[in-house]
C-alpha positions in Angstrom: 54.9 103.2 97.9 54.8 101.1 101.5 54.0 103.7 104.6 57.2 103.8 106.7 56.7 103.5 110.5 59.5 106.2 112.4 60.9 106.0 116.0 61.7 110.2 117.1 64.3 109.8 120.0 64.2 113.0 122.3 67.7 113.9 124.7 67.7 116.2 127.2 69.5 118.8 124.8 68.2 121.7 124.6 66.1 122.7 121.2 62.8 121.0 122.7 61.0 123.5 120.3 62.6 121.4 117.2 61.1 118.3 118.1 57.8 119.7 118.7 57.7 121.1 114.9 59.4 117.8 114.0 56.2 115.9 115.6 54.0 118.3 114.4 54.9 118.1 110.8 54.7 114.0 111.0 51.0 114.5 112.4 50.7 116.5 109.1 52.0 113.5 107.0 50.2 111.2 108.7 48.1 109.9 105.6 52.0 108.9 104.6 53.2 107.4 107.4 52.3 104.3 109.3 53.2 104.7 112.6 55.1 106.9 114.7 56.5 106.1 117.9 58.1 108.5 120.3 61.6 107.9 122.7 61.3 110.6 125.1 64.3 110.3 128.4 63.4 112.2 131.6 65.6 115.0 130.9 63.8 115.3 127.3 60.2 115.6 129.4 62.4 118.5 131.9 63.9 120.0 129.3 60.8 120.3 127.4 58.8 121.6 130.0 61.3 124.2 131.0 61.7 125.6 127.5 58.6 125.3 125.7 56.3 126.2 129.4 54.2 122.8 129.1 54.0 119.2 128.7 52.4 119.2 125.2 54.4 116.1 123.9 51.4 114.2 125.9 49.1 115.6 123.7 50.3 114.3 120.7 48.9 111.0 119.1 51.8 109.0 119.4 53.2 106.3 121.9 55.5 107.4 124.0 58.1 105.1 125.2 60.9 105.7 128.2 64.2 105.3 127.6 64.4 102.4 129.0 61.6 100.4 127.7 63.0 97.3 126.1 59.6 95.8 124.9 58.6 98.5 122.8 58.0 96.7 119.3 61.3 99.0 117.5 63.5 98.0 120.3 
């Protein structure tokens, strides 16, 4: 079985605490999984700090692309 590479997309809806599990878990698989590359918009980075009380997502060990970043390699 091939490892898959995954692109997360993050809105500025609120639930910020289900993409950090989501991100979490895929840091877990990671032995499974290629590469994962992270779409975060601004409202996604507000939203996130505002509900979850930090700016974790920075932590993780993925790329994080803007929005608007037309020469990321999944666009």
């Amino acid at each position: 079985m091939s490892k898959k590479k995954i692109v997360v997309a993050v809105t500025g809806a609120s639930g910020a605490i289900y993409a950090q599990l989501l991100l979490q878990k895929l840091q877990q698989l990671s032995a499974q999984i290629a590469e994962v590359a992270v779409v975060m918009s601004d409202n996604a980075k507000q939203v996130w700090q505002f509900e979850m009380d930090n700016t974790d997502y920075d932590k993780l060990p993925y790329k994080i692309y803007a929005k608007n970043d037309f020469m990321a390699p999944f666009a």
